[in-house]
N, C-alpha and C positions, 0 to 999 in steps of 0.2 A: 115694806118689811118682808124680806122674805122667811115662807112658814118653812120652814126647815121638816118638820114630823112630815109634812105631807108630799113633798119631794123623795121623802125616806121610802114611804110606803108605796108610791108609786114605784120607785127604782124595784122595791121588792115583787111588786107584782109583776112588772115584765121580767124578773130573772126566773121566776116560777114559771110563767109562760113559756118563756124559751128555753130554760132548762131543763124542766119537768124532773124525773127523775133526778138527777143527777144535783137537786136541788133540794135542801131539805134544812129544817130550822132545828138549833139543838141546845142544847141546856148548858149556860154560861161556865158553869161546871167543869162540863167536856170541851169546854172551848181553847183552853191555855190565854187566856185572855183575862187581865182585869179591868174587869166590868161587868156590871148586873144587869146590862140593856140587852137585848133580843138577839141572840149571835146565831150565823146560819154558816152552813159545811157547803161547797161545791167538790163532786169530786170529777177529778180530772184526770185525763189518760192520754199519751202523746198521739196527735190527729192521727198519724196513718196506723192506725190500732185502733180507731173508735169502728171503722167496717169490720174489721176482725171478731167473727163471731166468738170463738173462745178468746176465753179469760187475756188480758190486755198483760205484760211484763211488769208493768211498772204504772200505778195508780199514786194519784196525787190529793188529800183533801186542802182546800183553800175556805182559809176559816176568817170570816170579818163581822164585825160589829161598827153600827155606824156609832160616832159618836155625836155630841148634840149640834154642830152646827154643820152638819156634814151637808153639803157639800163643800163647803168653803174652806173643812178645814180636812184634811184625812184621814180614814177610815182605820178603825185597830183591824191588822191583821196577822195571821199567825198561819202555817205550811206545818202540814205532815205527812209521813208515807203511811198509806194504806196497802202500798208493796212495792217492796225491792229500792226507796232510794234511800241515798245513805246521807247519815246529819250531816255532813259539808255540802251535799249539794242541795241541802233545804234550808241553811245559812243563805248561802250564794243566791235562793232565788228569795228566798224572803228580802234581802236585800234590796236583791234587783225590783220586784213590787213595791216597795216603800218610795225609790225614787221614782220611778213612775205616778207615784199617785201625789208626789209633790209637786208634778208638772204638770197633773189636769184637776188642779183646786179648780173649783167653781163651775165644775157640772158632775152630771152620776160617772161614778169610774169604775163601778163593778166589773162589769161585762170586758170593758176596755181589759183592766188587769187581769181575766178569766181566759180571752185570748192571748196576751201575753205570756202567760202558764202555760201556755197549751205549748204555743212557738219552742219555748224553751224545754221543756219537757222532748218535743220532737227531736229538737238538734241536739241534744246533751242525750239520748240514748240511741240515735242513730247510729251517732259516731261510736258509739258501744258495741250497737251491732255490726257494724261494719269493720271493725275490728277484730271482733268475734270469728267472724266470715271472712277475714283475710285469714285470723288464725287456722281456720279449719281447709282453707283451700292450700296451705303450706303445709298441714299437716297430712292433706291428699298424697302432693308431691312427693311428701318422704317416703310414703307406700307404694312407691312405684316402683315395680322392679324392670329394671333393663333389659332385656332379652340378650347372652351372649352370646354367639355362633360356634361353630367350631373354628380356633384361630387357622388360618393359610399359611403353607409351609413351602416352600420351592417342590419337594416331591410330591406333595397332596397337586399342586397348581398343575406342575407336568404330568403327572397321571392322569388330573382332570383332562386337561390339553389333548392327550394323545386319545382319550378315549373318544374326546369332542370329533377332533378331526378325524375318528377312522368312521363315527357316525355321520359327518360329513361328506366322507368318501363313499361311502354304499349309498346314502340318499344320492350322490349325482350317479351312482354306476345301478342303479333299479336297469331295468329290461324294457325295452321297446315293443310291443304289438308288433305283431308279424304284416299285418298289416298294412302299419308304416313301411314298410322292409322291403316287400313284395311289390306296391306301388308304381305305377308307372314312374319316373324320373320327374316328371313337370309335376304331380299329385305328392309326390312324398313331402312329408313336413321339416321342415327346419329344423335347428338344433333350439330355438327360441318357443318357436310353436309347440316340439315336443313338450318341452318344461310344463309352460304356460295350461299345458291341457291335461297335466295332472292325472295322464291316464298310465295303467302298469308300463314298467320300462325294461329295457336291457341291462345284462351283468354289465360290459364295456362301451360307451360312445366312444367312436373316434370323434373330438371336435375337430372345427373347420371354422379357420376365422373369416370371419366376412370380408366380401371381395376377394376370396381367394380364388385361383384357377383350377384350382385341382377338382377331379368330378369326384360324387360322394361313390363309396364302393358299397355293394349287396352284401349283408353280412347272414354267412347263413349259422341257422343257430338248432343246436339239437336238442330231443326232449329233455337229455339228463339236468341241460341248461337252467329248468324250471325249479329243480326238485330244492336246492339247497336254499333254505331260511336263510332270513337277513340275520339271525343270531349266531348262524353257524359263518357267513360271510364277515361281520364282524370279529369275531376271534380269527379267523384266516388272517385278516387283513393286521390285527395286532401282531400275529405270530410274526408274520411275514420283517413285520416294522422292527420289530423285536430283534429278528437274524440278523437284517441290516444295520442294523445300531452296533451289533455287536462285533459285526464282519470289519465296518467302520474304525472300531475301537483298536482293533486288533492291529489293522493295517498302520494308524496312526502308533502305534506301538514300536 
């Protein structure tokens, strides 16, 4: 014959063992429960928030009383929020504990149904928060503002253009070292070499395509040659571009 009282007392003492805290016996009363036998509270919080030092979102208590032939036959239980969940979703789980505990008649099912709460508690507010967190990373999005440029217009592009290539045209016409210049013919540097060595340069190269026959000529160059900036060579160089456009325009007329 099995003692049923003492199968009871044993299940309670390992839940006190292993729940400690979180485990505590209360007055049939406070239970929502009818019956006048010995009713005890678990309270529960969804697992990945049991390491969370502060306060958990959503606390669960899990209220049972054995009744007299328990194990054999199912335990009275009752679900409440201690925070944040709402009476449908303590329907839905009280529910779901009841069948569960009609499918392990004939041995202890506390614990069993204590983890099952827990499971369900996890996945039914994750998907909350995760929701939450979709919301707030689509509400990032809308605060984003685009950066516009100034829009490009054919005259802004050509002005850009002309200003590009006339800074083009002074960086290849910089001044050559006298050096180079003066050199004997076998010592003097290339038009390749010059570039590459990044050293001051001349107002004019004449290039010279490779393999050509022609000998390079001595150019000689005077002091005033040094005196004008690349800003004042610049605006020369636009003026210049500027006449001929217009000389151009005229003639095409």
């Amino acid at each position: 014959m099995t003692d049923y009282v003492q199968e009871q007392d044993m299940e309670i003492e390992a839940l006190e063992a292993i729940l400690m805290d979180e485990f505590k016996e209360i007055h049939s009363s406070e239970s929502g429960l009818n019956t006048s036998n010995r009713c005890f509270q678990i309270t529960l919080s969804p697992q990945d928030e049991e390491a969370d030092e502060s306060s958990p979102s959503v606390r669960l208590g899990l209220i049972f009383s054995h009744t007299e032939k328990y194990p054999d036959e199912p335990p009275l239980l009752n679900v409440i929020s201690l925070r944040g969940i709402q009476a449908g979703d303590l329907t839905a789980l009280k529910r779901k504990l009841e069948q569960e505990a009609s499918e392990n008649l004939g041995m202890a099912m506390i614990y069993t149904l204590v983890t099952s709460a827990k499971e369900w508690l996890s996945e039914r507010f994750a998907q909350d928060g995760d929701a939450e967190n979709a919301e707030e990373d689509e509400g990032t999005k809308d605060e984003i503002i685009v950066p516009h440029g100034e829009p490009v217009t054919i005259d802004t592009f050509l002005a850009w253009r002309e200003r590009f290539e006339a800074e083009l045209a002074l960086e290849r016409a910089k001044l050559m070292p006298d050096s180079a210049l003066t050199a004997p013919k076998e010592k003097k540097l290339t038009g390749r070499q010059w570039f590459e060595s990044g050293r001051a340069s001349v107002k004019g190269v004449v290039s010279i395509d490779e393999g050509s026959d022609e000998e390079e000529e001595d150019i000689d160059f005077d002091d005033d040659d040094f005196e004008d900036d690349e800003e004042d060579m610049l605006e020369h160089y636009l003026a210049e571009k500027s006449d001929t456009s217009s000389h151009s325009s005229r003639r095409a007329n």
